[in-house]
C-alpha positions as a Markdown table, in Angstrom:
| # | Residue | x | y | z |
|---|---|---|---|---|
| 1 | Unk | -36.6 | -51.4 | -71.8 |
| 2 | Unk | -40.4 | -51.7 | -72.4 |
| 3 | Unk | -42.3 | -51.6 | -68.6 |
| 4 | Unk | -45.7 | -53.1 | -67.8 |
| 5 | Unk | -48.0 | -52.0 | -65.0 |
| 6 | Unk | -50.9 | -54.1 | -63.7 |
| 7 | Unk | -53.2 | -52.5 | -61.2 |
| 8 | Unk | -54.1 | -48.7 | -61.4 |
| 9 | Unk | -56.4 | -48.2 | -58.1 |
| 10 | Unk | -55.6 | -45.5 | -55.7 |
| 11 | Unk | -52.0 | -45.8 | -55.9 |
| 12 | Unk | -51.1 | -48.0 | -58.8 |
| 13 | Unk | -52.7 | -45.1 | -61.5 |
| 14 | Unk | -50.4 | -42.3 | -60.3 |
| 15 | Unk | -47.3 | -44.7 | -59.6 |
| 16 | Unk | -48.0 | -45.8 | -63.6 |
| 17 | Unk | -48.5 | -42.5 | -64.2 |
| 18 | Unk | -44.8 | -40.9 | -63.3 |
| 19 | Unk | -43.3 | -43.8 | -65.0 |
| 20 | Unk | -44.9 | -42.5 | -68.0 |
| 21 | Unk | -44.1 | -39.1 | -67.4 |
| 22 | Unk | -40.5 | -40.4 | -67.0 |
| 23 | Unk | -39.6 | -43.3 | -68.9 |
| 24 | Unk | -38.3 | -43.1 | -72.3 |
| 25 | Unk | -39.8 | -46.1 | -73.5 |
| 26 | Unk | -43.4 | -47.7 | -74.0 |
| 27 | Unk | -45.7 | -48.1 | -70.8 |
| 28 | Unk | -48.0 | -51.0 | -71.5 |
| 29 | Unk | -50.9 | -50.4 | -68.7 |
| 30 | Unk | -53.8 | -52.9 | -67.8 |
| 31 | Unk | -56.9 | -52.8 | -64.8 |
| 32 | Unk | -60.2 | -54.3 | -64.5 |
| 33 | Unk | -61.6 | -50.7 | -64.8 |
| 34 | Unk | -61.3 | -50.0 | -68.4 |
| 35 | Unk | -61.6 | -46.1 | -67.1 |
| 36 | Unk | -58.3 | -46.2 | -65.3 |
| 37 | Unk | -56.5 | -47.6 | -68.5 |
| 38 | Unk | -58.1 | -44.9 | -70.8 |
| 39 | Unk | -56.6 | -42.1 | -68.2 |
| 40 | Unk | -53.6 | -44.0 | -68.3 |
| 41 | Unk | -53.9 | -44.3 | -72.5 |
| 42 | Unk | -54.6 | -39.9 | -72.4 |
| 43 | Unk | -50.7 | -39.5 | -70.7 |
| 44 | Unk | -49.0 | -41.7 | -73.2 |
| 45 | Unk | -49.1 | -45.0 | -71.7 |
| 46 | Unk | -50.0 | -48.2 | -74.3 |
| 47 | Unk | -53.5 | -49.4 | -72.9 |
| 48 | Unk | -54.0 | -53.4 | -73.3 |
| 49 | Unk | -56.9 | -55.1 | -73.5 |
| 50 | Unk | -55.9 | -58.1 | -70.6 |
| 51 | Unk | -52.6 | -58.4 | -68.2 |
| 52 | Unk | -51.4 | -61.0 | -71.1 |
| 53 | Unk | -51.0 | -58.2 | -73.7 |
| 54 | Unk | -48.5 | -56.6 | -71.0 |
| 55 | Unk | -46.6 | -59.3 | -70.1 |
| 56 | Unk | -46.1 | -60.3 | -74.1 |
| 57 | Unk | -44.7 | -56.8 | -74.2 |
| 58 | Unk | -43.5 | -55.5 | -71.4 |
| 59 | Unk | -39.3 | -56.6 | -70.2 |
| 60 | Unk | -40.3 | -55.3 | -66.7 |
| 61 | Unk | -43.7 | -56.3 | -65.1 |
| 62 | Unk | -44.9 | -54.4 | -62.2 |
| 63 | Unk | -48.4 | -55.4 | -60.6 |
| 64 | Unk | -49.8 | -52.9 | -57.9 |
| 65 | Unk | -53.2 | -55.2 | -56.5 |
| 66 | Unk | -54.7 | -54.8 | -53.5 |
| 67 | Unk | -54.4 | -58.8 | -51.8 |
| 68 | Unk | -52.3 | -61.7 | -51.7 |
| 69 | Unk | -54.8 | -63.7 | -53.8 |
| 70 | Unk | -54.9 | -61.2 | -56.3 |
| 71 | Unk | -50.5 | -61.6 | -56.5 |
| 72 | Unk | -50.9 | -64.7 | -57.3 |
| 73 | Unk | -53.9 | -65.2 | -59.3 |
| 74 | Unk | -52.0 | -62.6 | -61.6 |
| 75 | Unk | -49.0 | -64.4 | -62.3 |
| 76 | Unk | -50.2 | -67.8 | -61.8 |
| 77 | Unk | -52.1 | -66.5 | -65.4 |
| 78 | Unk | -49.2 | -64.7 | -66.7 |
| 79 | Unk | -47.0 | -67.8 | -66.2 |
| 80 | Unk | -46.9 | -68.9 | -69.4 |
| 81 | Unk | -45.9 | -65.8 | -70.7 |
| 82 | Unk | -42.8 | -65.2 | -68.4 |
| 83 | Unk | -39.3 | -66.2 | -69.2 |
| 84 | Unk | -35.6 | -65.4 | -68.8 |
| 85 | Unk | -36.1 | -62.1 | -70.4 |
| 86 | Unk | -38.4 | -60.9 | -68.0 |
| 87 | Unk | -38.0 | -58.7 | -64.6 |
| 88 | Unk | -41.4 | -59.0 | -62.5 |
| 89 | Unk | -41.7 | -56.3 | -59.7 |
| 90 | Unk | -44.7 | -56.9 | -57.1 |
| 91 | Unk | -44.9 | -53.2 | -55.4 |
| 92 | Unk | -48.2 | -54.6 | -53.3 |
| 93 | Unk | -48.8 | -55.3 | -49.9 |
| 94 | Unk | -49.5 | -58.9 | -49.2 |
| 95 | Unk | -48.3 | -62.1 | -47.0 |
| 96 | Unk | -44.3 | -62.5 | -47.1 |
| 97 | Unk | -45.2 | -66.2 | -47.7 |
| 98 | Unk | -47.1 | -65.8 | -50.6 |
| 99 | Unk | -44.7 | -63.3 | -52.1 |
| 100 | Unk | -41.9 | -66.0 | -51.7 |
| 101 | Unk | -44.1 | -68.5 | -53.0 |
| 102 | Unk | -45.1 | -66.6 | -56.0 |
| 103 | Unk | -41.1 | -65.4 | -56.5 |
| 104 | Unk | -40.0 | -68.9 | -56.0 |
| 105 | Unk | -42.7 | -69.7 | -59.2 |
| 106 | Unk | -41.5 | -67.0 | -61.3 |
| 107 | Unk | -37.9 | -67.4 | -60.7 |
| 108 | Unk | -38.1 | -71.8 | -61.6 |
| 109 | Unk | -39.2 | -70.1 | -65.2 |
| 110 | Unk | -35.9 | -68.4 | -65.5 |
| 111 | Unk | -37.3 | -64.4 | -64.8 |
| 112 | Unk | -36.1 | -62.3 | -62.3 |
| 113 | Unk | -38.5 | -61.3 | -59.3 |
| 114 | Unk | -38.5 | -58.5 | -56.3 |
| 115 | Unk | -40.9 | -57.7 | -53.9 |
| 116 | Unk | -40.8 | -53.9 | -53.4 |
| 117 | Unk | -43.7 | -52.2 | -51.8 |
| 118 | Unk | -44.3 | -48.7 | -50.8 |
| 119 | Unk | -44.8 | -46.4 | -47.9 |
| 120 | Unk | -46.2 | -43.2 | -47.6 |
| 121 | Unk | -50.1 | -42.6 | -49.5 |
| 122 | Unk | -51.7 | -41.2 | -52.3 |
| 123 | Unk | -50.3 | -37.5 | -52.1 |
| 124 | Unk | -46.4 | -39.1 | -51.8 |
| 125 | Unk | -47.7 | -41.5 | -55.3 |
| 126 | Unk | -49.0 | -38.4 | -57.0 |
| 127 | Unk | -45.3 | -36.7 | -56.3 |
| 128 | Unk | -43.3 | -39.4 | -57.0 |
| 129 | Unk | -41.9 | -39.4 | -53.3 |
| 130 | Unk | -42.8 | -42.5 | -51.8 |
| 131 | Unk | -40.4 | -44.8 | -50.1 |
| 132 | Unk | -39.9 | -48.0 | -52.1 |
| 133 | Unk | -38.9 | -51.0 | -50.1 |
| 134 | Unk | -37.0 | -53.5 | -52.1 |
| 135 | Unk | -36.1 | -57.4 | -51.8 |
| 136 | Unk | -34.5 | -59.0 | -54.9 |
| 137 | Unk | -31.3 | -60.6 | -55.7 |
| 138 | Unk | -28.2 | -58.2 | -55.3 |
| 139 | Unk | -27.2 | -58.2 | -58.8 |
| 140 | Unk | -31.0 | -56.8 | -59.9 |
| 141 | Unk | -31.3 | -54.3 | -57.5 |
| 142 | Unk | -28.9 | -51.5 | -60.1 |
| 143 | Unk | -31.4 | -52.8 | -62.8 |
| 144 | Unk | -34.3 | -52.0 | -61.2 |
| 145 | Unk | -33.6 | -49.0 | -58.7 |
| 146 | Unk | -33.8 | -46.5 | -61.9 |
| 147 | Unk | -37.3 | -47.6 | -62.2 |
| 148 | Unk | -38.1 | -47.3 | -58.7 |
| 149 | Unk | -36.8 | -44.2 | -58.6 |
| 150 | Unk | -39.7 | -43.0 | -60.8 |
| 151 | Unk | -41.8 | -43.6 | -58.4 |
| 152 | Unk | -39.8 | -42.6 | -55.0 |
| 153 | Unk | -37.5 | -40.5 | -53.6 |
| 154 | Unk | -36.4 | -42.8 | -50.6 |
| 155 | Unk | -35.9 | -46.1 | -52.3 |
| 156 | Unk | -33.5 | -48.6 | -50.1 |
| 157 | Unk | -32.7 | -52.5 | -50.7 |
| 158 | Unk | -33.6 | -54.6 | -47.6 |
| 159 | Unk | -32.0 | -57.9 | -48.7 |
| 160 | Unk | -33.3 | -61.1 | -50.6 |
| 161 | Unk | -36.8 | -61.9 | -51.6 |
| 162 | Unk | -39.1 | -61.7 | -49.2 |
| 163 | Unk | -37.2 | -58.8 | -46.8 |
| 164 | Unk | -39.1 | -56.2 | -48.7 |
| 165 | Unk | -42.6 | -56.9 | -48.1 |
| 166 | Unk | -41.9 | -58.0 | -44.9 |
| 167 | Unk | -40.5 | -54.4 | -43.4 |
| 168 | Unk | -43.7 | -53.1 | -45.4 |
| 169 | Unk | -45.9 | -55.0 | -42.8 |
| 170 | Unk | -43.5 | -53.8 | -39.9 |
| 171 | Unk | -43.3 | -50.1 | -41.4 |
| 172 | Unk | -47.3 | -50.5 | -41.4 |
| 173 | Unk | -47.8 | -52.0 | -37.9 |
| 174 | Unk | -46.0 | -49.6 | -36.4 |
| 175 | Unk | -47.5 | -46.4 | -38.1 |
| 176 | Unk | -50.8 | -48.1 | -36.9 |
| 177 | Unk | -49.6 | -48.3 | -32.9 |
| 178 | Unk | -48.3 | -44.4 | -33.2 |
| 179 | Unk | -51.6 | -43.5 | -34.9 |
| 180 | Unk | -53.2 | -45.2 | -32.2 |
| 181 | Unk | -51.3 | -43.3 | -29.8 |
| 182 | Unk | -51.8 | -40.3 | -31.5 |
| 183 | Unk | -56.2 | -40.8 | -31.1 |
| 184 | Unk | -56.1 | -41.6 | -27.6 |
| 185 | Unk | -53.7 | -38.6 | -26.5 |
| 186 | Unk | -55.3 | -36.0 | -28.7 |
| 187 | Unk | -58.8 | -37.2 | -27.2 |
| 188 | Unk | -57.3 | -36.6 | -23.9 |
| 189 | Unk | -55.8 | -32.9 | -24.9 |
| 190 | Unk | -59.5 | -32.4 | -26.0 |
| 191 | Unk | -61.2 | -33.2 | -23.3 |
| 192 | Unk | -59.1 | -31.0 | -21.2 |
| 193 | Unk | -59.4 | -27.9 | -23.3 |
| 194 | Unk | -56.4 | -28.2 | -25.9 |
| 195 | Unk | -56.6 | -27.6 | -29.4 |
| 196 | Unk | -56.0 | -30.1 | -32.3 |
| 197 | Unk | -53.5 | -26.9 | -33.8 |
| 198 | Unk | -51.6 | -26.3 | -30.3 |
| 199 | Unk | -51.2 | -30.2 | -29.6 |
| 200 | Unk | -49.4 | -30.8 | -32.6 |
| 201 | Unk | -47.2 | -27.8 | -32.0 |
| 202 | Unk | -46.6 | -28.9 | -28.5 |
| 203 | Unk | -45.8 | -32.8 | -29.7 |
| 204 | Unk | -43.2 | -31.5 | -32.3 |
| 205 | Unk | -41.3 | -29.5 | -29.9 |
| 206 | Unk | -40.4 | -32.9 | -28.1 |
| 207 | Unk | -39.3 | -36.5 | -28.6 |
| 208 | Unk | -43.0 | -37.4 | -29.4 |
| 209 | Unk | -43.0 | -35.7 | -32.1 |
| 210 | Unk | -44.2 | -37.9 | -35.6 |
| 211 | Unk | -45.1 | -38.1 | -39.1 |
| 212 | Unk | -48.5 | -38.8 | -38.8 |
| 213 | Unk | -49.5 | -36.0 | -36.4 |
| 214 | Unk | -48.1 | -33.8 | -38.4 |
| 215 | Unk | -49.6 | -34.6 | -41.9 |
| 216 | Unk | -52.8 | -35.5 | -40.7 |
| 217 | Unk | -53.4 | -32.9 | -37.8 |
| 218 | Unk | -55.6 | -30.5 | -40.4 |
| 219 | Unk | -58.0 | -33.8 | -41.0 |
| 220 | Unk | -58.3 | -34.5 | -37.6 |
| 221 | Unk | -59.0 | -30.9 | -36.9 |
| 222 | Unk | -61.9 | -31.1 | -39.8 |
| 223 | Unk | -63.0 | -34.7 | -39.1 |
| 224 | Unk | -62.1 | -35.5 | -42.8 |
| 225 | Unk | -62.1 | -39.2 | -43.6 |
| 226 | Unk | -61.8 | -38.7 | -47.1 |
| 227 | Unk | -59.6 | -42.0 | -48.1 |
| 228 | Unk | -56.2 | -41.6 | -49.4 |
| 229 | Unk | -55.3 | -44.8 | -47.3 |
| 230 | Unk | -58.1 | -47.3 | -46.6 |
| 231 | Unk | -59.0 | -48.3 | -43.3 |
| 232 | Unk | -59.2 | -51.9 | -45.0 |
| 233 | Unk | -56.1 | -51.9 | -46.5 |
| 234 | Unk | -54.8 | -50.8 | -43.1 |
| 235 | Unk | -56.3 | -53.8 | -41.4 |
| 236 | Unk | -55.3 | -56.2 | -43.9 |
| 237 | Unk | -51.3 | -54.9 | -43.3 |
| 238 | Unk | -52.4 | -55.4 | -39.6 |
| 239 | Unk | -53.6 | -59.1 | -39.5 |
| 240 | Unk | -50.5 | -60.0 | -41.4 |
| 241 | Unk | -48.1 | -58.4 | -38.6 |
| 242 | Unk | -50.1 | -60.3 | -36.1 |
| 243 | Unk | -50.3 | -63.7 | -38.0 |
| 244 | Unk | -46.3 | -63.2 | -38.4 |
| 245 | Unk | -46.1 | -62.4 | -34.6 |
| 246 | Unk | -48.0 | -65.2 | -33.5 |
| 247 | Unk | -46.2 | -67.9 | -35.8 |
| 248 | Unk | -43.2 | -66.5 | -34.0 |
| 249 | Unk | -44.4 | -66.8 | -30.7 |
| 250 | Unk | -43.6 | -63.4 | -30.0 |
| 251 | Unk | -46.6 | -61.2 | -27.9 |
| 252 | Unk | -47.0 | -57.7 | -29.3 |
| 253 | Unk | -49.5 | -56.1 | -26.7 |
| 254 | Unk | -49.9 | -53.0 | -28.8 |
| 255 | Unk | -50.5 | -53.9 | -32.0 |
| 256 | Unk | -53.5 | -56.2 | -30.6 |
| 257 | Unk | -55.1 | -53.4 | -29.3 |
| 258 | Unk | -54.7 | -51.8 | -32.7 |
| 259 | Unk | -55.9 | -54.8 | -34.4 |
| 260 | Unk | -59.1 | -54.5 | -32.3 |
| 261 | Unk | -59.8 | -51.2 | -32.7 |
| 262 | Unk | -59.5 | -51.8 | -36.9 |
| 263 | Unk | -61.8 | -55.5 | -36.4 |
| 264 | Unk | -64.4 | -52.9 | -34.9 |
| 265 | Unk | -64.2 | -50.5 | -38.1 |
| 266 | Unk | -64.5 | -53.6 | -40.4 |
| 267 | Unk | -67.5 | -54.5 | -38.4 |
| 268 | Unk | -68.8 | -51.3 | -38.5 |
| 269 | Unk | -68.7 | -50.9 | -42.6 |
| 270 | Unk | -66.0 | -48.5 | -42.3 |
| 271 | Unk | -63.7 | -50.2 | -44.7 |
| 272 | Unk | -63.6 | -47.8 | -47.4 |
| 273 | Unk | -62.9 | -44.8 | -44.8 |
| 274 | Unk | -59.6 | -43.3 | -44.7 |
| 275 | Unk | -58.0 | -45.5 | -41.8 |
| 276 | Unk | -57.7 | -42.2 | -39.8 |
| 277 | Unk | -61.3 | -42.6 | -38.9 |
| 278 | Unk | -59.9 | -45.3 | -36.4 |
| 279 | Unk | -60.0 | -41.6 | -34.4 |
| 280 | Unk | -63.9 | -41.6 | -34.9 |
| 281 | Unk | -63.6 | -44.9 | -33.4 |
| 282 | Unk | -61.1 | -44.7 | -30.0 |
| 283 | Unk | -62.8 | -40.9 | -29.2 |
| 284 | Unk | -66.8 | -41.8 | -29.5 |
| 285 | Unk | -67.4 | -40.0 | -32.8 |
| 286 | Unk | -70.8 | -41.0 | -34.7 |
| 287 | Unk | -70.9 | -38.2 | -37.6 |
């Protein structure tokens, strides 16, 4: 089974990466940056010119882009291209609307489609131990988990099309309220004399104990904002839980404070930052 990978940014190069490390057949690779595709091309992979040349030779098509636009610009071209033989796997994060649309297109031409985004950042990409979320058809999930599981360690089938991407958005929302949580707290320890190194100690000893404390605590510590997780990317997951909490009519108090606190990074160029620098942000930082 030939695979095809379209997209190799921040996590798309290493995600292409272990497949080729792993798989025992041709990787067809393709990116605007003709840079990615060469360090693709120097670890085995088959570089292609265009995302045509993959999908003319890959059986599996995976695309790892950064917005919904760019989801469906993708295989709006590759439409021609796609038939019955083909498996199309989008592992980005975009609008659960536009993944169903964009499924629903694929599928009317007789291929298969999943939505299957990841959690966890660039470290968990470069290990192959992300978490892979997974909506597709029951029947194509033991097809496709193998090549998931080149990519993750934690891979799990939410349900149909669409159930995928749309725990993505509620895995994302929710790491941005506890990383909220997490800034105003550790401000507060701060201020009243207690380290970054003992507060983290202190939270894991009890039920607030969490994930992102405990992987990002040395950043924190060292004010590093070097990205492995985009505050843009971050805020992009964010506007979509709110614009899917709002068509539902259902208030989520938190994550509009969250949502403010990221419009304020946009606004302040901070895009490209890691999205920890949201603590720069809540705690009155300026270096």
């Amino acid at each position: 089974m030939k695979i095809g990978f379209i997209g190799l940014g921040i996590m798309g190069e290493s995600m292409s990466a272990n497949i080729v490390k792993k798989h025992d057949d041709k990787v067809f690779v393709s990116d605007l940056n003709k840079e990615q595709v060469a360090k693709l091309a120097a670890l085995g992979a088959v570089p292609c010119e265009n995302n045509i040349e993959v999908a003319k030779n890959a059986d599996v098509i995976i695309t790892m882009v950064p917005k919904s636009e760019h989801v469906k610009g993708v295989y709006t071209e590759l439409l021609p291209y796609i038939d019955e033989s083909k498996i199309c796997i989008d592992m980005s994060t975009i609008d659960p609307s536009v993944s169903l649309e964009v499924g629903k297109m694929i599928k009317a031409k007789g291929a298969q489609w999943a939505d299957a985004p990841v959690v966890k950042s660039k470290p968990a990409a470069i290990d192959g131990t992300l978490g892979v979320l997974a909506g597709c058809d029951e029947e194509l999930y033991p097809v496709i988990e193998p090549i998931l599981k080149y990519m993750g360690c934690n891979v799990i089938r939410m349900g149909e099309n669409g159930t995928g991407i749309t725990m993505k958005i509620c895995h994302n929302a929710l790491v941005g309220e506890i990383q909220n949580a997490v800034n105003e707290t550790l401000g507060l320890a701060q201020r009243l004399g207690i380290s970054v190194d003992d507060f983290a100690t202190a939270v894991s000893y009890g039920g607030a104990g969490n994930f992102y404390l405990q992987s990002q605590k040395d950043n924190l510590k060292n004010r590093n904002w070097t990205t492995a997780f985009s505050l843009e990317n971050e805020h992009k997951d964010i506007t979509i839980a709110k614009k899917l909490s709002d068509e539902l009519g259902f208030n989520m108090p938190a994550l509009n404070v969250v949502k403010g606190i990221f419009d304020k990074g946009m606004e302040l160029g901070m895009g490209k930052m890691d999205f920890r620098s949201t603590y720069k942000i809540v705690n009155g930082i300026e270096d």
